[in-house]
N, C-alpha and C positions, 0 to 999 in steps of 0.2 A: 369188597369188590375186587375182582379181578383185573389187573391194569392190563389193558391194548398192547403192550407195548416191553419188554422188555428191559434193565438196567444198563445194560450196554446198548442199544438204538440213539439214537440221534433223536432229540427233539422237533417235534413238526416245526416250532416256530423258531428254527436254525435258519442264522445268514448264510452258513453254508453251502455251496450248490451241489444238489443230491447225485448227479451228475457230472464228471469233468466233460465230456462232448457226444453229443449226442449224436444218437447212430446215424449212417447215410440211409435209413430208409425213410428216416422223420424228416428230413433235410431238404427245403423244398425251395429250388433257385428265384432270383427274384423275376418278376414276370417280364418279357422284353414286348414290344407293339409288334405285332406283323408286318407293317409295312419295315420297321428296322432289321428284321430276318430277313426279309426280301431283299431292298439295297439299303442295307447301312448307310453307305456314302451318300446318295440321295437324300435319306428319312433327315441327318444329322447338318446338310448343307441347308436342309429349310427350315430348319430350327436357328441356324445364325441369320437366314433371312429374317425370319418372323423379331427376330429379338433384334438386329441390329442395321437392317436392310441397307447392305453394303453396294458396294457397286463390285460388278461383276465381268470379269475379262477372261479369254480363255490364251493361253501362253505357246509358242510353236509345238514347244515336247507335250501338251495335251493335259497340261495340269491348271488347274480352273482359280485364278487368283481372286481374291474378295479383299476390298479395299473397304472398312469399314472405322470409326474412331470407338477407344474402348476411354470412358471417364471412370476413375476412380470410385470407389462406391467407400471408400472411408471416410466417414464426416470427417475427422481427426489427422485428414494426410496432409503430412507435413511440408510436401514439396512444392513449388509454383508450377503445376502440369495442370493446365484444364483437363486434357486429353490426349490418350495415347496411339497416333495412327497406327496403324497395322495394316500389312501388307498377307494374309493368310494366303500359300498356295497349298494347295489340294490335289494330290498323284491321281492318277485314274484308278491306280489301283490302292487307294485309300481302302480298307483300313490296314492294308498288309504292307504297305510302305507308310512312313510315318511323314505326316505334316510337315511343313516347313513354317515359318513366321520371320519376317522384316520389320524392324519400326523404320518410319519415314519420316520422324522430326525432326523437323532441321535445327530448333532450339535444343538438342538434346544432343551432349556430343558422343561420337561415335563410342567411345569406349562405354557409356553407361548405357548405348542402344545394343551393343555386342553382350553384356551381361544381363538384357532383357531377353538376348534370342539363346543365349543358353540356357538359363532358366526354363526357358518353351522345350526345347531340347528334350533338357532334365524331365519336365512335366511327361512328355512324351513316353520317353522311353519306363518310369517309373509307373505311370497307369495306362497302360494295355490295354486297351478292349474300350478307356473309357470313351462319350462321346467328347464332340469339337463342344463345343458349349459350355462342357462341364471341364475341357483342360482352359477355355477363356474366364473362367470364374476362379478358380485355381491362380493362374496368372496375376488375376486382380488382386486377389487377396496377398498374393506372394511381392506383391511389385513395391511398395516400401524397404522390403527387406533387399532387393533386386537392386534399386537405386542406392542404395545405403552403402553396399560395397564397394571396395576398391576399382576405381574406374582399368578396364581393360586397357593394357600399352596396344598404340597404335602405328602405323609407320604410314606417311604418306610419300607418294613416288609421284617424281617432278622429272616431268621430257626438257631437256636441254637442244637447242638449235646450233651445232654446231657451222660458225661463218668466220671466214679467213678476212681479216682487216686489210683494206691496201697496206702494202708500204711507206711508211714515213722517214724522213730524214729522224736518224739517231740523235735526240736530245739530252744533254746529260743532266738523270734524275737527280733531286738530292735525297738525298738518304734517310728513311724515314726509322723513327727511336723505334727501337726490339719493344714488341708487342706484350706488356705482362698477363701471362695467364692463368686468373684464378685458381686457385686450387678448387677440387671437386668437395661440396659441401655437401654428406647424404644426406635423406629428409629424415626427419627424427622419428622415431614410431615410439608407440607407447601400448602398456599390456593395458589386459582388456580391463583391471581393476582399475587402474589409474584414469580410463574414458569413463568407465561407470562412476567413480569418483568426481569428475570434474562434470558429470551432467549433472549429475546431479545439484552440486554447487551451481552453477549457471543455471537450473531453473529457480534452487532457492532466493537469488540473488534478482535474475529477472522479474522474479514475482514482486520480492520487495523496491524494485527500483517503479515499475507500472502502478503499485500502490499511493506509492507517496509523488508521481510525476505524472502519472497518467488522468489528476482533475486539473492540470494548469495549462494554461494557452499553449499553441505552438506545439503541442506533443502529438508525435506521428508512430505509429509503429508499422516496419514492412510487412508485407504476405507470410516472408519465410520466418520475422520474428530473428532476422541479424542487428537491422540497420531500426534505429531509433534515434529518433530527430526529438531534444530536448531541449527548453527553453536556454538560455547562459545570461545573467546578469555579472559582468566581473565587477571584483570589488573596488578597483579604482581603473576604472574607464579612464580616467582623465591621463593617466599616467604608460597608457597602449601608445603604442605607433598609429600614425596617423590611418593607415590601410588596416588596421584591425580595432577600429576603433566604433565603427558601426554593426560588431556582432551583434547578433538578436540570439542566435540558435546554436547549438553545435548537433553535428549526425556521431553517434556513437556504434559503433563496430564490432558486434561482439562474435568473436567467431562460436562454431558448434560444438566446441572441443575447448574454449574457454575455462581456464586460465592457464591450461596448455599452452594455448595458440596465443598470440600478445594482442593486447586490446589495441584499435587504433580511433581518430576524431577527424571530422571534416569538421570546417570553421564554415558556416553558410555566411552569405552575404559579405565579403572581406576579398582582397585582392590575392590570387594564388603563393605570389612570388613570398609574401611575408606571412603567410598563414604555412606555409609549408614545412617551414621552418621547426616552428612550433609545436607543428601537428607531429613529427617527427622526434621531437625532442620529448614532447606527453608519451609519446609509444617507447621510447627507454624509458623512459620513470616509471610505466608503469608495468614494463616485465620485470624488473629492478624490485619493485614492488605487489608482487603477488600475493599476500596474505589481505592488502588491503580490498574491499568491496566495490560493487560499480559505483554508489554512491558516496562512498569515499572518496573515488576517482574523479566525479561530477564537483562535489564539496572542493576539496584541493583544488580543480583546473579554475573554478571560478573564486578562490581566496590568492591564485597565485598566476594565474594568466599574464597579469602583469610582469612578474618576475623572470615569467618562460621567457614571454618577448624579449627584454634586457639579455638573459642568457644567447638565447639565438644570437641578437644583434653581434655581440662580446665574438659567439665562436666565429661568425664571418672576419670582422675587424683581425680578430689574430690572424684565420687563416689569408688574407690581403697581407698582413705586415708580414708574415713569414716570406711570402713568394716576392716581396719587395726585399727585403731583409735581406733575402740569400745571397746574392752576388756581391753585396758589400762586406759580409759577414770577416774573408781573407783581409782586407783593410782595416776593417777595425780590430780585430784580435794582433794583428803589427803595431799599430799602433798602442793597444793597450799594451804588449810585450813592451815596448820603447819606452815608455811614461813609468812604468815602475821599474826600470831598469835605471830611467834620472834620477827619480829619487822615492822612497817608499812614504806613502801616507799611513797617519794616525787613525783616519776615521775608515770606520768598517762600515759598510751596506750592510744593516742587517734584510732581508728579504719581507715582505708581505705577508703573513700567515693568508693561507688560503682561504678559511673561512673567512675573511673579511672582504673578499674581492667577491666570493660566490653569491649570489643571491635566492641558491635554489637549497633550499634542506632536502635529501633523498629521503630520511628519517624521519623527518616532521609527520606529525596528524595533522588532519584536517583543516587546525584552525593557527597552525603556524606560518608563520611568514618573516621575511627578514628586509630592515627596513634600510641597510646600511648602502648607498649608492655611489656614492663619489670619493674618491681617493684619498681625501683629508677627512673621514669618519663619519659619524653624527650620523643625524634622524634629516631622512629629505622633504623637508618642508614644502608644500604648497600653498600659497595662499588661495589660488584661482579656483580650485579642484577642489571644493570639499564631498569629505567621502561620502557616496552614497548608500541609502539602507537597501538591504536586499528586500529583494519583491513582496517575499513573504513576511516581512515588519509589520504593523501597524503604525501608522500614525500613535503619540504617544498623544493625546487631548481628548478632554470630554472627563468623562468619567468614566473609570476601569474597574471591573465585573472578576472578580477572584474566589479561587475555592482553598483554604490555607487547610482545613483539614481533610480534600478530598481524597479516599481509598481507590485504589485503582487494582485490579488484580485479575490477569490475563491479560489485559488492554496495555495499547503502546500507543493512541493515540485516542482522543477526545474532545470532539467539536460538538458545539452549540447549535442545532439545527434550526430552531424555532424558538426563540426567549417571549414569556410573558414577565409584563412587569407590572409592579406597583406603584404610580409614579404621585408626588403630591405637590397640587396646583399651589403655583408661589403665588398666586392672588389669594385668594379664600381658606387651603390648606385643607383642601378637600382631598382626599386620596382618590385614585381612577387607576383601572385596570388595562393596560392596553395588553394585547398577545397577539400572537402571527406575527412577530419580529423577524425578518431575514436580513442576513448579511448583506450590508450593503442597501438595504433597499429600508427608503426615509415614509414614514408610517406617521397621519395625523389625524389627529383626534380632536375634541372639547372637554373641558371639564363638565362635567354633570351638574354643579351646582352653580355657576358662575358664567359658564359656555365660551369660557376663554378658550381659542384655539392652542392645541398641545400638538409634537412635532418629536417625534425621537427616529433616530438610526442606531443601528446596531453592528457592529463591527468587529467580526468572531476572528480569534484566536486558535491556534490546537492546546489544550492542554496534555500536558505526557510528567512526567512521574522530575520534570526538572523546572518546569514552569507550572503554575496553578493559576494562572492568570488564562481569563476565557474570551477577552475582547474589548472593545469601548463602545459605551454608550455615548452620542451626542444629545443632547437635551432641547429641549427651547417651553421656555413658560414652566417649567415644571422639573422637580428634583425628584430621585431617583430614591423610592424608599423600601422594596423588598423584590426580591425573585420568586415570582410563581410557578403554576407546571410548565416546565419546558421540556424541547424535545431533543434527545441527543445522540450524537451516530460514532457510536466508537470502532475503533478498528483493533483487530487481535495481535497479540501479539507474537504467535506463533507462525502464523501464515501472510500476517502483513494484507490483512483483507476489509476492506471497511463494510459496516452492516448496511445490509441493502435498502433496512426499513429503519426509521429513528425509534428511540425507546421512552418514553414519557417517564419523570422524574421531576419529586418534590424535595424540599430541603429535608434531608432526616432520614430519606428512606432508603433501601439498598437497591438495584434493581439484578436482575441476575437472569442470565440467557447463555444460549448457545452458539460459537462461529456457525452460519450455514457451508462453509469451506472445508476445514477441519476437525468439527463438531466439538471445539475445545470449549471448557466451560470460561465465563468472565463475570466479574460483577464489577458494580461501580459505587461508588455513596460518597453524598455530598450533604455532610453536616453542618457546615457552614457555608454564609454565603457573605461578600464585603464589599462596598464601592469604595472607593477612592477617586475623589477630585485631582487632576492631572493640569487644571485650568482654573487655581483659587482666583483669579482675579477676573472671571470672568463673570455673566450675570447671572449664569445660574451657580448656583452656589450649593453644595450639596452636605446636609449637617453632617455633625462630626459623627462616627461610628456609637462611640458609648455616652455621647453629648455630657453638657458641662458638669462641675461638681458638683452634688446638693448636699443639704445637711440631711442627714440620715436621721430618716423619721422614727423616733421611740414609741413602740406600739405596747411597749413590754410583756414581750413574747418572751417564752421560754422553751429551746428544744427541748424537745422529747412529752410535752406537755400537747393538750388538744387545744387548738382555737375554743373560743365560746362558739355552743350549740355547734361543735367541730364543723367552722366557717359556713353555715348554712346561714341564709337570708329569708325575710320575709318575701323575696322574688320566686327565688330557687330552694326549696326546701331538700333539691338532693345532689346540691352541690356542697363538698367538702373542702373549699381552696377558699384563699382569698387573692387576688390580682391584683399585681404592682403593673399602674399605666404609666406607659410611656409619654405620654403627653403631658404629665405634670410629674410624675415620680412618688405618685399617691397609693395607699394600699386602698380598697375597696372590696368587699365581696362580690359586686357583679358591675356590669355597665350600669345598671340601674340608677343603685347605689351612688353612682358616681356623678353621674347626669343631674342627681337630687343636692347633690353638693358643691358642684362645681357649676360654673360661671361657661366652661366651653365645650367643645364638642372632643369625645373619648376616641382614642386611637388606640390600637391593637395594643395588648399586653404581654412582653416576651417575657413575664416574669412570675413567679404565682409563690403562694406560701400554704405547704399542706396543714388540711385541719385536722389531721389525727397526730402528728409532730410538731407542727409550727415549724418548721425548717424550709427558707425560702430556695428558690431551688429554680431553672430554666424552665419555661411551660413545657408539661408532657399532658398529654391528649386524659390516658386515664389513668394512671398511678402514679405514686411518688415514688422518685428516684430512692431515696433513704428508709423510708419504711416497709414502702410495697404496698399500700396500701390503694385500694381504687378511690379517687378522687370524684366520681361521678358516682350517687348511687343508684340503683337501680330500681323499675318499679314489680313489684309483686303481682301476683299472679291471682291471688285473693284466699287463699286458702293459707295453710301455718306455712311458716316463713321464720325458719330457725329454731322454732319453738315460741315465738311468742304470741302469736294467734294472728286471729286480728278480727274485727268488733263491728266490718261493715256487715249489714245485713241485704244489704243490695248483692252485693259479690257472694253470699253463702251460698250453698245449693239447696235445693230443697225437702230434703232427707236430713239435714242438720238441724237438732233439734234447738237449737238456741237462736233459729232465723224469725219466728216467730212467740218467742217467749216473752210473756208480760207486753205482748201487744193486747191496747183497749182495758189496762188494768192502770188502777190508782196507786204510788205508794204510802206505804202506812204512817209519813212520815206528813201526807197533804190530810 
């Protein structure tokens, strides 16, 4: 065949464009309306009517102002502007003189309104020919960026009433002290790496503070996402001054430029004059402290609020004895010159180390504090004040729900959304299932067999990779004896995001998903599960974990050897285990079995012994841990099966010659 095409041509199916531009005969303008060739000005003034129907005034010089409001069309804009009034004038001889634009909010100070009407300007002069419409959609889009920049310097000019005072008799002034005049402090600027730098840290930081603050009472966040109103529990309330002793909240202050800018704290509900203090004395500790986080910051003010107060108090006291101090200062240093000029003493002042006077560590984490208050040493005891737990404690009573070998991996935190349990009736010792467990909220039931009324609450915890403890149970008539499916809502650990839906989970199983925030993968598993009694003297009473000693029953087993008939029963013909019950600590091959030899009623078996090893072992669903081997056998399909046939003639097909052989015949043996 003859190729099309020569070795040097360009393949058809080239990204390349065959063309760099294309001729002006091909080149066809884009189409404008007629009535816009006729009067521009016109066609484009009733296009801001139809879209914005402003109100309309005509001005002395003949230029047509349209007062209309433009709102933001960014779901995502960042600022507190509902809407932006605009003042648009319009030359007669639009479009060969260029528009003019005013904003008219009064909330909006002059400098960021000057860098909206340049911006318009800028629009202006940069798309020629376009319509008004199309430079107010322009404007919209651009107005974030507009706002964001440096506010334009401003000058305002103030009329003075020049008036001559009568004459007065000449009073002789006294003299008032020379005026000290700060020296000029410039504002600090920072390059553009170091604002990309710290926004970035202030949203990662923001996000995890709204994580773990934003399910508990009292959490407010503002419009602009500065100001955040946070619960404060201090840790020894009793030991505040009396005016900040009713904190409930504090407002935290993070500026947009955060950790640049220094974080600052409103005390809500507390008297000015002694929260000021404080509030002031937190905002150096915590530019002092920049590496630490906002919830570090949060953490600290409420393990040390107490200590700030003391601190405060301390620097006023000094600064009173200084300005008392001073005038006597010339009389005591004479007199101390005279007294060792009498005679010299033996005994030295040695001085105070400082750390023992201070109360505030600038160094400290989180969970440091210093207990030293009064001038002759030691720990300052309270008897009246005992300390209180923070909010997020639990009461320690009932019975406590723990995961000792829970995995954790992506997750940073892990709550209990919904607990089913297994709980058994202290009258008859009937087991009953209760589920739909929530936090806090008390759930009653009966037993099934007895109709004794049953009564539990549940009392959730977070578990995170330092605690494995998941909550308390309260009980009534009934002890707590295994964990069912439950439902549970973990949060990631990369984004600090809790999952929006809970995930269902059995003892043993892994569960594994997606963040829907940062699509990070997580799994969870909880192969064990434990109560523990918190309340042994109470009525309910909950058995011990691995309950009391028995003597260990001689079956005379031997690993590696098979159970007889490998642990099948005349119940179960394709069971291979045998079952250690927990109710008595008996081996059996099924409940059956058990029921037939025993005097009571069989409770679950955590325990089993494989019948192709004899190796007892924790219960697994279907093979042994040690061999591998499937403990459940399976049923056949009726056809050969390994090779060994098999002899029902019900199950054969009917082309198989052996489904009908030696039917209706005698053998030679009758």
């Amino acid at each position: 065949m003859i190729p099309i095409r020569s070795q040097g041509a360009a393949s058809p199916r080239s990204s390349k464009q065959a063309v760099k531009e294309a001729p002006a005969s091909r080149v066809v303008p884009k189409p404008v309306p007629q009535r816009e060739v006729q009067d521009a000005r016109g066609y484009q003034i009733e296009q801001l009517r139809r879209r914005y129907s402003p109100k309309e005034s005509t001005l002395d010089n003949g230029d047509l102002c349209l007062l209309f409001d433009l709102k933001p069309s960014d779901p995502d804009f960042p600022f507190d502007l509902d809407h932006l009034e605009i003042d648009l004038r319009v030359p007669p001889s639009y479009p060969t003189e260029a528009p003019e634009l005013f904003v008219k909010n009064a909330d909006i100070p002059r400098g960021f309104a000057i860098n909206i009407e340049k911006g318009w300007d800028k629009l202006a002069r940069e798309k020629r020919g376009t319509t008004l419409l199309a430079l107010t959609n322009a404007l919209d889009k651009q107005l974030e960026s507009l706002l964001s920049e440096q506010k334009a310097e401003t000058i305002k000019l103030m009329t003075f009433k020049e008036t001559k005072p009568e004459p007065t008799p000449k009073q002789p002034t006294p003299e008032e002290p020379p005026v000290k005049h700060q020296p000029y402090v410039p504002t600090e600027s920072f390059t553009r790496d170091q604002i990309a730098e710290a926004k970035a840290r202030r949203a990662q930081e923001v996000k995890q503070l709204e994580a773990r603050m934003g399910r508990l009472p009292l959490y407010e966040r503002s419009s602009d996402g500065v100001i955040y109103t946070l619960p404060l529990e201090p840790k020894r309330r009793a030991q505040l001054p009396i005016g900040l002793q009713q904190v409930q909240s504090v407002q935290l202050v993070i500026p947009l430029l955060y950790p640049l800018q220094p974080l600052r704290i409103l005390l809500n509900g507390v008297e000015s004059k002694d929260a000021e203090l404080v509030e002031e004395l937190f905002s150096r500790k915590a530019t002092e402290q920049k590496q630490m986080t906002l919830m570090s910051h949060i953490n600290f003010l409420a393990q040390n609020l107490h200590l700030l107060a003391k601190q405060a108090q301390a620097e006023v006291q000094s600064s009173l004895a200084t300005e008392d101090k001073a005038p006597v200062d010339v009389e005591a240093a004479e007199a101390e010159h005279s007294s060792t000029l009498e005679t010299k003493s033996h005994i030295h002042v040695i001085p105070r180390p400082p750390e023992w006077t201070q109360d505030y560590d600038s160094h400290g984490s989180e969970d440091t504090e210093s207990d030293y208050s009064d001038d002759d040493g030691g720990v300052n005891i309270t008897e009246d004040a005992p300390a209180q737990p923070m909010p997020t404690q639990t009461a320690e009573r009932g019975t406590a729900i723990s995961f000792p070998s829970i995995e954790l991996h992506g997750i940073e935190l892990l709550q209990v959304s919904i607990l089913g349990l297994s709980v058994k009736c202290d009258r008859c010792k009937t087991l009953n299932e209760i589920t739909g467990l929530k936090g806090g909220v008390e759930k009653t039931s009966s037993c099934r067999k007895c109709a004794t009324p049953l009564a539990v609450t549940f009392r959730p915890e977070l578990v995170h990779m330092n605690s494995v403890r998941a909550g308390f149970i309260d009980v009534s008539a009934c002890t707590v004896a295994d964990m069912l499916a439950s439902t549970f809502i973990p949060t990631c650990s990369v984004c600090s995001t809790p999952a929006t839906q809970g995930f269902v989970c059995v003892r043993g199983d892994a569960t594994t998903n997606v963040c829907r925030e940062c699509h990070g993968r997580f799994t969870f598993r909880i192969p064990e599960v434990r109560f523990l009694a918190y309340s042994p003297g109470g009525t309910s009473r909950l058995p011990p974990t691995s309950g009391p000693r028995r003597r260990t029953e001689k079956l005379g087993l031997h690993a590696g050897e098979p159970l007889p008939d490998r642990g099948a029963c005349g119940h179960y013909r394709k069971s291979h285990r045998w079952f250690r019950f927990s109710c008595c600590g008996r081996v059996y091959p099924c409940d059956r079995c058990h029921d037939a030899e025993e005097d009571h009623v069989n409770e679950w078996a955590n325990r089993m012994i494989c019948g192709w090893c004899s190796r007892e072992q924790n219960f697994r669903v279907e093979s042994c841990a040690f061999c591998g081997r499937g403990v459940v056998g399976r049923r056949g399909k009726g056809f050969w099966e390994g090779g060994r046939g098999t002899r029902d003639r019900v199950l054969m097909r009917r082309g198989d010659k052996r489904k009908y052989r030696r039917v209706g015949t005698v053998s030679k043996e009758e």
